[in-house]
N, C-alpha and C positions, 0 to 999 in steps of 0.2 A: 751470341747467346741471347734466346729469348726471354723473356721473364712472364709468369703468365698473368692471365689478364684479373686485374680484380676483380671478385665476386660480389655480385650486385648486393647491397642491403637489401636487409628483409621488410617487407611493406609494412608502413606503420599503421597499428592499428586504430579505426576510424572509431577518435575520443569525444562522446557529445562537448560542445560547446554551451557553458553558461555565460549569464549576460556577469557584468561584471562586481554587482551587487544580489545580495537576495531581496531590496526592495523592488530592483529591476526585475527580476526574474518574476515577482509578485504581478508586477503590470506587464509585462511581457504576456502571462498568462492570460490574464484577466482582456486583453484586448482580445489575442487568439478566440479564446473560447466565445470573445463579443461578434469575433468578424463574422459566424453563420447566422448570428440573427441581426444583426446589420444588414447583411446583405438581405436578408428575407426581409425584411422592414420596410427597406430600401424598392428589393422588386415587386414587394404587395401595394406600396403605396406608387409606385410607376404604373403599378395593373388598374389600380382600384381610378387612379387620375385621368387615366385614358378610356375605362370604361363610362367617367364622368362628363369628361369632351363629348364622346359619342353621345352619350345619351343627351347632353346638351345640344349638340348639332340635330341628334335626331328630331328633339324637343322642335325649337326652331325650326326645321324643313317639316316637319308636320303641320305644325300653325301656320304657319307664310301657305303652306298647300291646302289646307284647308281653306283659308282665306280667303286663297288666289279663284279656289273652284265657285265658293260660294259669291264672290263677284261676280266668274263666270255666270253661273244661274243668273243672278239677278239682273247682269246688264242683258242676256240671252233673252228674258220676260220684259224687259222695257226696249228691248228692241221691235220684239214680239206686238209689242201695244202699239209703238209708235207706227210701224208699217201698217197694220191693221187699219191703225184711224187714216192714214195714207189712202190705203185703196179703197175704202167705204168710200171720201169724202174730199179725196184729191186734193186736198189743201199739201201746198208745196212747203207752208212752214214747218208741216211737223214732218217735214224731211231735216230739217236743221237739228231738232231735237235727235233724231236718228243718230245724227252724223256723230252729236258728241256721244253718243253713248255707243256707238259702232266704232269710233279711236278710243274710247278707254276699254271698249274690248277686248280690240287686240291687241293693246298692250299688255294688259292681263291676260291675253292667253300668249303674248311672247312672254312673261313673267313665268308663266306655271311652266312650258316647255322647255324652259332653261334650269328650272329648278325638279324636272321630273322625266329619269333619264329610262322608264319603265318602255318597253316595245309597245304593248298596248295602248297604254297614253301617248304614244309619239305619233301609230297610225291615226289614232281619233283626231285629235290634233289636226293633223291634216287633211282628214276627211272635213271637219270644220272651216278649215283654213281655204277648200275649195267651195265647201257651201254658201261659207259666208261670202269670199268674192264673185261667186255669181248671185246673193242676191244684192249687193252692192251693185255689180254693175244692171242688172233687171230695175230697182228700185232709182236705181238715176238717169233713167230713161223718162222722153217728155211723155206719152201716152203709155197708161197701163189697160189692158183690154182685162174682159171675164177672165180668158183662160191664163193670163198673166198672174192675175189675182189668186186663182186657186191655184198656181202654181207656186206662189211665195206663199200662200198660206201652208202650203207641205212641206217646203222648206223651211219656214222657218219653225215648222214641229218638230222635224228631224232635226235643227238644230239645238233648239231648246232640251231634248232626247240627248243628245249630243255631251252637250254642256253637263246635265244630270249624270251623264256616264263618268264627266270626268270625277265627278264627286264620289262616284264608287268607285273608280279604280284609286282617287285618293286615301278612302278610308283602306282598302288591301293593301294600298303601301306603306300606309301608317302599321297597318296588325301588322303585315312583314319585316320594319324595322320593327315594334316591339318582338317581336320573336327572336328575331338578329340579336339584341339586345340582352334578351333574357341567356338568352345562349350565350354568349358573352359572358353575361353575369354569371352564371351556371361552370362556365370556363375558368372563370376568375376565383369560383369558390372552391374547384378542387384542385387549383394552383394552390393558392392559399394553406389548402389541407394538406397537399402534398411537401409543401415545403414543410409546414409543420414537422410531418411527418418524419420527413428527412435531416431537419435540423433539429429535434429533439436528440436523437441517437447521435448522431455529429458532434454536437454540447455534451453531450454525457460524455462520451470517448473523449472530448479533449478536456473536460474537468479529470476525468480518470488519469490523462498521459498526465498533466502538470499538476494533480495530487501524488502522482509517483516521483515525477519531477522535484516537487517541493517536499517532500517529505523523504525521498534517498538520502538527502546529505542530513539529514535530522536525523534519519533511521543509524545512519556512519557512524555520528558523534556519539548516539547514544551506545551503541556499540563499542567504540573505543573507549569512553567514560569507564563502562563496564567491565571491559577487557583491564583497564589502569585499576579498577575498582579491585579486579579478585588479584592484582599484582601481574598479571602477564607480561611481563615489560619486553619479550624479545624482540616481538615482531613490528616494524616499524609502520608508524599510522601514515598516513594519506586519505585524506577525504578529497572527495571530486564535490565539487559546486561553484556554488558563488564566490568571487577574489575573495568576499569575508569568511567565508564558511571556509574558504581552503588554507586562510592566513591562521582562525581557531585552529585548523588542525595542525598547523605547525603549532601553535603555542601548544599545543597537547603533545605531538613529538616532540619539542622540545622538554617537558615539564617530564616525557618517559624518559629522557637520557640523563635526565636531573636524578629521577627515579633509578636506575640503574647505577649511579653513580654512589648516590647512599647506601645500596642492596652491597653494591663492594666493599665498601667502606666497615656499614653493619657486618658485614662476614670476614671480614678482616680483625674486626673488634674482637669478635665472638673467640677467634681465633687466637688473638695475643691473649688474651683472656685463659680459656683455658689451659694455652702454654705456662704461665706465669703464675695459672693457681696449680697445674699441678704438680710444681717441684714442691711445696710444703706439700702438699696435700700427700703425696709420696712420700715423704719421710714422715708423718701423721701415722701415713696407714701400717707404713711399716716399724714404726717404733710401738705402736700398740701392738703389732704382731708378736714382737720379739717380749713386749711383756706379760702376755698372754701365754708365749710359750715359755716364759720362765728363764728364759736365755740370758739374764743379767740377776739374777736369783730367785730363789724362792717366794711366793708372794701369798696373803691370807687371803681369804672369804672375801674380806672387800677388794682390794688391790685387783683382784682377779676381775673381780663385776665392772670396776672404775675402766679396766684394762679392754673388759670386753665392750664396754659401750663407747668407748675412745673408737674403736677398730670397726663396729657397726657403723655407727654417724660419719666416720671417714669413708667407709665406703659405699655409703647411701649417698654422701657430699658426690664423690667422685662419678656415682651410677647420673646424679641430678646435670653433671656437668658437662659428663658424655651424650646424654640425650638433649642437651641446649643447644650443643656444639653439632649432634647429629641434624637436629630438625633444623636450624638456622642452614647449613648446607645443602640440604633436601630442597629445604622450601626457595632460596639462591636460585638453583640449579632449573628448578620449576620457572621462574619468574623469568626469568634470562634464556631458557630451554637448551638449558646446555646440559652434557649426558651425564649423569651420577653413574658413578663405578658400580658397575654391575655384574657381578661374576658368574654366568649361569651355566651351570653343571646338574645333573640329577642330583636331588637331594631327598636321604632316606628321614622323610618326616617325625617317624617313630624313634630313629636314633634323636634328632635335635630333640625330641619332646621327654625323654627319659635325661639328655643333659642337661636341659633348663630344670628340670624338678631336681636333678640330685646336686643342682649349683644355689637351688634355692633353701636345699633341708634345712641349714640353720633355721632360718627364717620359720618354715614351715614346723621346726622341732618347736620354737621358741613360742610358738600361739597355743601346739599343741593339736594341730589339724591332722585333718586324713586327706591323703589325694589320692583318688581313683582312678588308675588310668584303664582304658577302655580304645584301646589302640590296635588296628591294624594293621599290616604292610605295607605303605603306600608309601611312594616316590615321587616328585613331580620336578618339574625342570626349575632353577633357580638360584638365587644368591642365599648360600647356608648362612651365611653369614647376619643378612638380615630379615633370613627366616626365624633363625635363631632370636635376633629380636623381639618380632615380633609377639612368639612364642613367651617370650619371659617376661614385658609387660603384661600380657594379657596375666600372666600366673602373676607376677608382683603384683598387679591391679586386684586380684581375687586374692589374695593371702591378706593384702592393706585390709578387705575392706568385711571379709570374712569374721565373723564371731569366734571365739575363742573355743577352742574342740572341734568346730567346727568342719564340713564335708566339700571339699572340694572335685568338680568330676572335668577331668581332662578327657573328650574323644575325640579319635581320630577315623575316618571313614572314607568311601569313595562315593559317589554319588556320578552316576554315569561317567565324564571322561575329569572330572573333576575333584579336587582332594578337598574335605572338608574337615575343618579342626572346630571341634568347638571348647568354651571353657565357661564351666559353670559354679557358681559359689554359694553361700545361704547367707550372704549379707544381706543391705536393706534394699539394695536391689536400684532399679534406676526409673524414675517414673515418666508415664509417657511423654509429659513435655520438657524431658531434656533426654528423651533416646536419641533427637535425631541429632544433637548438640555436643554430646558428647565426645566427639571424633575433632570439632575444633580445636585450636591449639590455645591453651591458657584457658581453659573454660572448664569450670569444675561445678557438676550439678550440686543439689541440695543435700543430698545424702552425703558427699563427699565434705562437704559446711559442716553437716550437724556434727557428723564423725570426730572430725578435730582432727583427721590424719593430715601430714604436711605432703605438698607435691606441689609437682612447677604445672599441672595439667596438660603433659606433652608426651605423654606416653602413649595413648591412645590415638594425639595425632600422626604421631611418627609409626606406630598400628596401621591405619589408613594410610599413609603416604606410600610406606614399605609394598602395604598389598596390591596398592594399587601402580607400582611399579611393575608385579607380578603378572598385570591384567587380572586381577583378582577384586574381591570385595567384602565388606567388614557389614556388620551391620550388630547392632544390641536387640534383640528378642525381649518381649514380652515375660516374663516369669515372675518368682517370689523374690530370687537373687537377683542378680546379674549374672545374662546369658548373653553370651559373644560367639558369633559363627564368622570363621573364615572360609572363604570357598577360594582356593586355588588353583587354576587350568594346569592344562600340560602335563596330565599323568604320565609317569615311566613306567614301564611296563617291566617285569622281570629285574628290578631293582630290590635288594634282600634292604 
């Protein structure tokens, strides 16, 4: 029996590596971005140092060559003198004078030949080098005759010519090394430039890579802050960086599960809670019922009022306790992203909107209001259930805050694939800096202050939550009242 073969693991994916601090990571950077102009520093001052040699050497074999020619010349004219007085006057001393100044000759022209490696200087050179040892050997001969005489007198023209050439081909080799030179220098400066050039953009790009570098796991935190900020507690943090920056993000994962641990806790509360208020609260409602309907006897004018606001306030208590217990769940469920029961079936709008008003007549008899309704046929997909809510805060929100006779207008419409409810009232309306405010939970604008009506300010949040389960959205309008539009997707088509 074979078994088959294990299947390879899947290739891990390649995770950048941080150094193991963020002060490390700080000099890590900071060297990177230093090494292209280091290195440019580095190669300008090797170019700029070797152009400095040269031009020292050149410096140096220029002078030593100049030097060496202008010797040439002058011992060339004291050799020139000393033969001359020679053949005029045959005195064999001032052959002696010759002699020294014909050896420091050519020593000076073995000086300049060693130091001047030009073809033209090296055949003159030579041509010299034969002139001169035939008139050495003519010149240290015992008899010199006429035609000897004007023989070394030509010679030694040509030599002194000679000598003078070398002095011009010295100066062409001097403008030729500065030329060399300048070319060099000329080389050196759009080395210079070029590097520039290249290490400007090189520096940018890696100040760029490790400002992203240094700033990702900054960017992370602030993010997860954020995320912990509006309560998301599901999804679990991890930040990538520095050992410190990753060690923070655990202390943040851990502080979310700390977090998650009291959202339990809290919902658990909210829970025994209203288990335990409402077994009174139940017999409350319903022993004012039973006295209301007279079921334990007849009762006067007052008994009846005492009977009836016993039975309002219990179940205004009980609506307050339902929406505590609803939003605390909602808002749970959000934090943690876990699924809130959601029933989604067609729902005929216009039916929920005729049972929230005929659940709310009392209320609506008891101000003395009118409500318009202005309703459609429209269906859309969803939970009736907290459609229906949503529907009856927005009308309790507008009956609370409505004037007394006052006109309240309920419509209902489509708007392309979309169902729109709106609800409007002639109370004092909501001013613009707490339209956008209003949808928070526990937040109750100015108007709602002056009024003196009581409320937990969560009807309007659990408005927003509900709709926006829907894929839907809430928003307060501009007017003299308070105007409320809900827009919700998903029309049904053919739904009575």
């Amino acid at each position: 029996m074979t078994t088959d073969p294990t299947p390879p693991s899947p290739p891990r994916r390649l995770r950048l590596r941080y150094p193991s601090s963020f002060p490390a990571l700080l000099l890590v950077g900071f060297l990177i971005v230093a090494m292209p102009l280091i290195a440019g520093l580095v190669s300008n001052a090797i170019a700029i140092e070797k152009l400095a040699e040269q031009s020292r050497i050149a410096v140096v074999n220029a002078a030593a060559a100049s030097r060496e020619a202008q010797q040439l010349a002058t011992d060339a004219n004291a050799m020139e003198r000393s033969a001359r007085f020679y053949a005029a006057t045959g005195d064999r001393s001032l052959m002696e004078s010759w002699a020294q100044t014909h050896e420091r000759f050519r020593k000076t022209l073995d000086a300049f030949a060693a130091n001047n490696k030009s073809v033209e200087a090296y055949r003159t050179i030579e041509d010299i080098v034969r002139l001169d040892d035939a008139l050495a050997t003519t010149l240290t001969a015992r008899s010199v005759g006429t035609d000897t005489i004007r023989m070394i007198e030509r010679d030694l023209a040509s030599l002194t010519r000679m000598t003078e050439s070398l002095g011009a081909l010295t100066r062409q080799a001097i403008d030729s090394e500065t030329e060399v030179l300048q070319a060099a220098a000329v080389r050196s400066r759009k080395q210079v430039f070029w590097q520039l050039l290249a290490m400007v953009p090189a520096a940018l790009l890696l100040i760029a890579g490790f400002t992203y570098l240094l700033a990702r796991p900054i960017r992370d935190l602030d993010a997860v802050i954020h995320r912990l900020g509006e309560g998301k507690l599901a999804q679990r943090i991890r930040v990538a960086g520095p050992r410190d920056i990753e060690r923070l993000g655990e202390q943040l994962d851990w502080l979310r599960q700390r977090l998650i641990v009291l959202e339990d806790q809290k919902t658990r509360f909210f829970q025994h809670v209203s288990h335990e208020l409402k077994t009174p609260l139940t017999a409350l409602t319903e022993g004012s019922a039973l006295l209301s309907d007279q079921v334990v006897g007849p009762l006067n004018a007052e008994q009846r009022e005492v009977a009836r606001i016993l039975k309002v306030n219990s179940l205004t208590l009980e609506r307050l306790i339902q929406d505590l217990l609803a939003y605390s769940q909602t808002q749970s469920a959000q934090r943690l992203d876990r699924k809130v029961a959601f029933d989604s079936a067609p729902v005929s709008l216009k039916d929920v909107i005729h049972q929230v008003i005929d659940a709310q007549k009392l209320a609506i008899v008891a101000k003395g209001l009118i409500v318009r309704r202005e309703c459609e046929r429209v269906a859309c997909m969803g939970d009736s259930g907290k459609v229906r809510i949503v529907v009856d805060n927005l009308l309790s929100n507008a009956i609370k805050y409505s004037p007394p006779e006052g006109e309240i207008i309920v419509r209902l419409g489509r708007f392309k694939d979309n169902a729109v409810i709106e609800v409007i009232d002639q109370g004092p309306g909501i001013p613009d800096e707490d339209r956008d405010r209003v949808f928070d939970p526990f937040y109750r604008g100015k108007a709602a202050a002056q009024s003196g009506e009581k409320g937990t300010g969560l009807g309007l949040a659990i408005v927003r939550d509900y709709v926006e389960m829907h894929g839907g959205s809430v928003k307060a309008l501009a007017s003299a009242g308070a105007h409320f539009r809900v827009i919700l997707p998903q029309v049904v088509q053919g739904v009575a």
